[in-house]
C-alpha positions in Angstrom: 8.0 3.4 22.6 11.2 4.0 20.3 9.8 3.0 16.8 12.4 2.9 14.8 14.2 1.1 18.1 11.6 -2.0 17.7 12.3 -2.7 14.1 13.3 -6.1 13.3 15.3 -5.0 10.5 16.8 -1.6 9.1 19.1 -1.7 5.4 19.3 1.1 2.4 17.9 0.6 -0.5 20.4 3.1 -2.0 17.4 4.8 -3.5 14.2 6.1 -2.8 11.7 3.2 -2.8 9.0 3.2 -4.9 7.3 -0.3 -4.3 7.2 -3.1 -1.7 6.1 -6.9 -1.8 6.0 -9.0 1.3 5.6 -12.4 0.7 4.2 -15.0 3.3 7.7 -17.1 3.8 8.9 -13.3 4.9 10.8 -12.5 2.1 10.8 -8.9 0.8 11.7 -7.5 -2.9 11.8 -3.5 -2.8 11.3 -1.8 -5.5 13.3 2.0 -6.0 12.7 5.4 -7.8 15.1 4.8 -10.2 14.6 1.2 -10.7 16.3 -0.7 -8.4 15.2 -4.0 -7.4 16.2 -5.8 -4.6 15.3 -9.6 -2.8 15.7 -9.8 0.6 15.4 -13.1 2.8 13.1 -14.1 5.7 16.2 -13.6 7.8 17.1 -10.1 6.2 20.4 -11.0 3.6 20.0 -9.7 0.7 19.8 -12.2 -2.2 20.2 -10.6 -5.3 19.9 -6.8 -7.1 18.9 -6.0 -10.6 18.3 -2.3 -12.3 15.2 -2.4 -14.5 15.9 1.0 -15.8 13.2 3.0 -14.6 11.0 3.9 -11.1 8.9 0.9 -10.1 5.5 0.9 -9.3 3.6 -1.8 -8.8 4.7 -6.0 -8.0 3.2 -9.3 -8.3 4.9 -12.9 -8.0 4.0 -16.0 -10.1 5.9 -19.1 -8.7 9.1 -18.2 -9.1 8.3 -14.9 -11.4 8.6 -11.4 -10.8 6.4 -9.2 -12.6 6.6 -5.5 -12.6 5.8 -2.0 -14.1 8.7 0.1 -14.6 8.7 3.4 -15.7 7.0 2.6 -19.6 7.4 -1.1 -19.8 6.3 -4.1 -18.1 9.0 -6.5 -17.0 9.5 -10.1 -15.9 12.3 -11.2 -13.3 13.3 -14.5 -12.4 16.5 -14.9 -9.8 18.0 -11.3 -10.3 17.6 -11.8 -14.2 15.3 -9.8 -16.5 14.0 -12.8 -18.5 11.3 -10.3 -20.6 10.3 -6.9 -21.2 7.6 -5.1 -23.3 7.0 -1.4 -23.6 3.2 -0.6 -23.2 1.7 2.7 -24.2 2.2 5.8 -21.5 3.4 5.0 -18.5 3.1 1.3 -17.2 1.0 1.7 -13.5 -0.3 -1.9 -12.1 0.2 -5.0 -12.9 -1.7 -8.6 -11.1 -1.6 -12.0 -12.1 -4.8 -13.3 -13.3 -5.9 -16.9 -13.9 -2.5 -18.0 -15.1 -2.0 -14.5 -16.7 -0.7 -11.0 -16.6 -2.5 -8.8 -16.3 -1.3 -4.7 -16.9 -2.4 -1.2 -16.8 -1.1 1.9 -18.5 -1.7 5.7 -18.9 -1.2 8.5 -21.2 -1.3 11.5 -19.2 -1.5 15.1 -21.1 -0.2 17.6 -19.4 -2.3 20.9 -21.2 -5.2 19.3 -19.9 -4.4 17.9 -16.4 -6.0 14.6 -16.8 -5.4 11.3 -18.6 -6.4 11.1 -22.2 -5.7 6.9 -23.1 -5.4 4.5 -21.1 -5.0 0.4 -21.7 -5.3 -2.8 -20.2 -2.7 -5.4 -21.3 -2.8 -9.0 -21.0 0.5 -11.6 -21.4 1.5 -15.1 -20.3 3.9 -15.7 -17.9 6.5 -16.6 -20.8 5.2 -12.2 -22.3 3.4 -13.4 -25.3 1.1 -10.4 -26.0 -2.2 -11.4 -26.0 -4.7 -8.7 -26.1 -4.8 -4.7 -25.2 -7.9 -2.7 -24.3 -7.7 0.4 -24.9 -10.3 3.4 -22.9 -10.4 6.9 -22.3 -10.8 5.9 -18.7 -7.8 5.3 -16.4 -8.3 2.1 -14.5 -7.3 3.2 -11.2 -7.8 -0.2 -9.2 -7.7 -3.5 -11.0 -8.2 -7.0 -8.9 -8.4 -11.1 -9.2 -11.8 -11.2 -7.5 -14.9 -13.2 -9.5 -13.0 -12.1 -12.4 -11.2 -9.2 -13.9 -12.1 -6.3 -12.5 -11.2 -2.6 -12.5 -12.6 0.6 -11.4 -12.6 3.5 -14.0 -12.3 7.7 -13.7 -13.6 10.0 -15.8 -15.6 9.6 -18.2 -17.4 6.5 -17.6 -16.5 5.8 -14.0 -18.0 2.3 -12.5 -16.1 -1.0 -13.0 -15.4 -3.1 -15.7 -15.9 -7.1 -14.9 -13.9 -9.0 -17.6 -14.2 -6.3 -20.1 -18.1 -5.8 -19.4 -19.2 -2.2 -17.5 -21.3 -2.2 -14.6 -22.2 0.6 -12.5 -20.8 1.5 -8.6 -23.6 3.0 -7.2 -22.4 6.3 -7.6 -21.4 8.3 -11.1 -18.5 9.6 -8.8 -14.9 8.6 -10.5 -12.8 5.8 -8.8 -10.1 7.2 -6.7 -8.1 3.9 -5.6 -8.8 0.4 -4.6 -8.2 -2.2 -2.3 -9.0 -6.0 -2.0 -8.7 -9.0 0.3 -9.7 -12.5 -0.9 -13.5 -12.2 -0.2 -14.1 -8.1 -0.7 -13.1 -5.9 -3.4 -13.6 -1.8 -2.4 -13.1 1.1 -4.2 -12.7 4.7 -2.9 -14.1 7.5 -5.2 -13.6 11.1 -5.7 -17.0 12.4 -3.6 -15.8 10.7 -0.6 -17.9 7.5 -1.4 -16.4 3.9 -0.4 -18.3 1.4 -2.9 -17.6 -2.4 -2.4 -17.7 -4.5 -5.9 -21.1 -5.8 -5.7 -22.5 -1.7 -6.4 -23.7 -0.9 -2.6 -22.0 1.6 -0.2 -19.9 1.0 3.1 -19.4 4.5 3.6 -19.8 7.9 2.8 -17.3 11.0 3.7 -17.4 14.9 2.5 -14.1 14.3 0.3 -11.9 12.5 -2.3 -10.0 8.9 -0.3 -7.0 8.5 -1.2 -6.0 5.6 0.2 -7.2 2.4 1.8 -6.4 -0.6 3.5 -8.1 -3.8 4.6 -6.8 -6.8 6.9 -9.8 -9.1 8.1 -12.7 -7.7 9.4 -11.3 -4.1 9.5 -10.9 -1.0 6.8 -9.1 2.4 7.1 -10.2 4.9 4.6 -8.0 8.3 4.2 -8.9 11.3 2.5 -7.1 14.5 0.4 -7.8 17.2 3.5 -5.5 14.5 6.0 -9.0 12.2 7.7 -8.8 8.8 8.5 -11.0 6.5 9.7 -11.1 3.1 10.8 -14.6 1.2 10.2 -15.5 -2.5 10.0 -16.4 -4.1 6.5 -20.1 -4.2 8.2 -19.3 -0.2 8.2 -19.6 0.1 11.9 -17.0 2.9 13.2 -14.2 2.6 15.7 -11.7 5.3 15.9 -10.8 8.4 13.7 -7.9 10.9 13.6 -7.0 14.0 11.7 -3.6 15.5 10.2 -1.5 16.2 7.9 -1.3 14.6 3.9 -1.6 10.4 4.5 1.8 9.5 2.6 0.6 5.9 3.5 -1.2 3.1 5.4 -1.5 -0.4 6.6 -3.3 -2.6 8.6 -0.8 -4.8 10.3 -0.5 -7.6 12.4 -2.7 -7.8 15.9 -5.2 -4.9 14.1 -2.4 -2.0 14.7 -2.6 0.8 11.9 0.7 2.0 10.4 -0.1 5.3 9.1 2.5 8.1 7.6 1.2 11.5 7.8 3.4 14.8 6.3 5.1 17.0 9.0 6.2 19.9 7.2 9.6 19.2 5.4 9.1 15.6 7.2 6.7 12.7 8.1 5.5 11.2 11.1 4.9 7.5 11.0 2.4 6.5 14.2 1.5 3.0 15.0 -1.9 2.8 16.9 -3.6 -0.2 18.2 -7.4 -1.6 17.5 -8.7 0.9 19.8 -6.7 4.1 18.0 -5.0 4.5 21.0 -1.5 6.2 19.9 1.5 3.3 21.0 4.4 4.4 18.8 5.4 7.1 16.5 8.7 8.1 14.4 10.1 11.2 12.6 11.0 9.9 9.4 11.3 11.2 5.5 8.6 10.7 3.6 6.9 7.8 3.6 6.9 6.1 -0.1 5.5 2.7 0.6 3.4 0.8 3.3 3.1 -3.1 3.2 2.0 -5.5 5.4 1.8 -9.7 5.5 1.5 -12.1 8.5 3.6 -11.0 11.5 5.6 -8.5 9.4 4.9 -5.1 8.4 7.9 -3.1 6.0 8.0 1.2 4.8 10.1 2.7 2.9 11.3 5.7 2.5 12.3 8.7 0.6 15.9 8.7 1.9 16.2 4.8 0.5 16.0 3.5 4.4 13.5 0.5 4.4 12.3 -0.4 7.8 10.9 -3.7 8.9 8.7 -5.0 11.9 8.3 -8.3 13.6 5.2 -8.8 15.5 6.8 -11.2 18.5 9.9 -8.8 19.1 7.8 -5.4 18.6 5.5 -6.7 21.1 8.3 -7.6 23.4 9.7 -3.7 22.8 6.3 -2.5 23.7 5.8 -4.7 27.1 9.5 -3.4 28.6 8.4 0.4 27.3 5.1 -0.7 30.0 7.3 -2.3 32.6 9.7 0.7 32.5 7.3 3.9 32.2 5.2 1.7 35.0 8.4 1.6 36.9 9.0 4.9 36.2 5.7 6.5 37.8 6.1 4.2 40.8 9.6 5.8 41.9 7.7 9.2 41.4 4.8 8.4 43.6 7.2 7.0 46.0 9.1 10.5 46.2 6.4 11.9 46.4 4.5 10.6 49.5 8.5 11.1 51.1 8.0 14.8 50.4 4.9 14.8 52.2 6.2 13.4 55.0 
């Protein structure tokens, strides 16, 4: 099947993308390298553009508030207008609303050394009032609204921190990234290990993830040597594939897995279904974000392009590619029992 043929929708950011949010209504804001950010509508007009200065990284929506990191500084945006702005210490990374706060991370990263050196937790209200900063020599690399605040550390304390309070992982092993549903809160480590916020193990591989994903019932863990897998949250295996460097996942709609692997001086983004079986795939630039939410799934790209999905019309796209490769074969058998006479 054409990929890029099924999307629902295809537009340019105008810059490379950085950051997406899907909402459930179906609305879209993009976020771009050089601070662009855009609102697009369930039915794909653009609403409104604003430049917050600097590369976006991270989104989360309050009511009718945006909030976002941008390159140093933590921003609010409501209707295309920056309503407040803070500067935070390092570069500004994630940012989460929790119980009727924000909630944001930063980094100091020193480059003689390779490795973070400070790094802070910030909390505002909605309206920025600053309310408290935690600083660590641990970079929070995952932080989540799950039973509380919580966020998994690197080097060199590693575990998590529950509203301010360490606990251990299960493994010394630094966190690596994190991902979260409403129920489940996992974090992938630097040994390979997959840890799930209550301290015990869902799965175990030979190297660092870099990247997961959860919808449901289902998880897709990728590593730094190009291995993904595709487990349950009971840790039961169903399919696994090897490549080239994961640029990005997703778990999408009807279980398919929207994956963005590097090609050389280009990506490949395959969609495969529960089973792992391959039903789609597109050369594309690289792959800068991977976002999923009801029947939609969005990417975006180095180039600027950002790429949506509908489930009811990329099903539709899939069943004709069926009807016509099954149509296909039939004329060929047909010539072929002619030939034999």
């Amino acid at each position: 099947m054409d990929l890029l043929g099924a999307a629902w929708m295809i537009r340019d950011h105008g810059e490379s993308v950085s950051a997406l949010h899907l909402s459930d209504d179906g609305s879209l804001l993009v976020g771009g390298w050089d601070g662009l950010l855009k609102s697009w509508a369930p039915d794909g007009d653009l609403i409104w553009a604003t430049d917050c200065g600097e590369r976006i990284s991270s989104i989360a929506i309050d009511n009718d508030r945006i909030f976002l990191t941008a390159g140093l500084r933590i921003t609010c945006v409501e209707k295309g207008s920056i309503i407040w702005s803070h500067a935070l210490e390092g570069s500004a990374d994630q940012v989460i609303v929790h119980d009727e706060k924000i909630i944001a991370t930063s980094s100091v990263y020193d480059i003689e050394h390779g490795d973070f050196m400070e790094s802070a937790i910030w909390t505002f209200t909605v309206d920025g009032e600053s309310l408290s900063v935690e600083r660590m020599d641990e970079k929070p690399w995952a932080i989540a609204s799950l039973d509380g605040l919580r966020a998994g550390l690197g080097r060199p304390r590693c575990g998590m921190l529950v509203d301010k309070k360490a606990t251990p992982l299960g493994t010394e092993s630094p966190v690596t990234c994190g991902v979260n549903n409403s129920e489940l809160l996992l974090f992938g480590h630097a040994d390979g290990t997959v840890s799930k916020h209550d301290g015990s193990h869902l799965s175990k591989g030979e190297h660092a993830i870099v990247s997961l994903s959860i919808n449901q019932n289902i998880v897709s863990i990728a590593d730094d040597e190009g291995a993904l897998e595709v487990i349950t949250i009971d840790g039961e295996k169903l399919w696994q594939s090897q490549g080239g460097k994961v640029t990005g996942q997703a778990i999408g709609f009807s279980q398919t897995h929207w994956l963005g692997r590097k090609t050389g001086q280009t990506d490949l983004l395959e969609v495969r279904c529960a089973k792992g079986e391959l039903l789609a795939s597109a050369e594309v630039t690289q792959v800068m974000a991977l976002t999923q939410q009801g029947d939609r799934v969005a990417a975006g790209f180095e180039d600027g392009s950002l790429v949506i999905w509908q489930q009811s019309l990329f099903d539709r796209r899939k069943e004709v590619d069926v009807s016509t490769n099954d149509s296909h074969r039939s004329d060929l058998a047909a010539k072929l029992r002619s030939l034999r006479g």
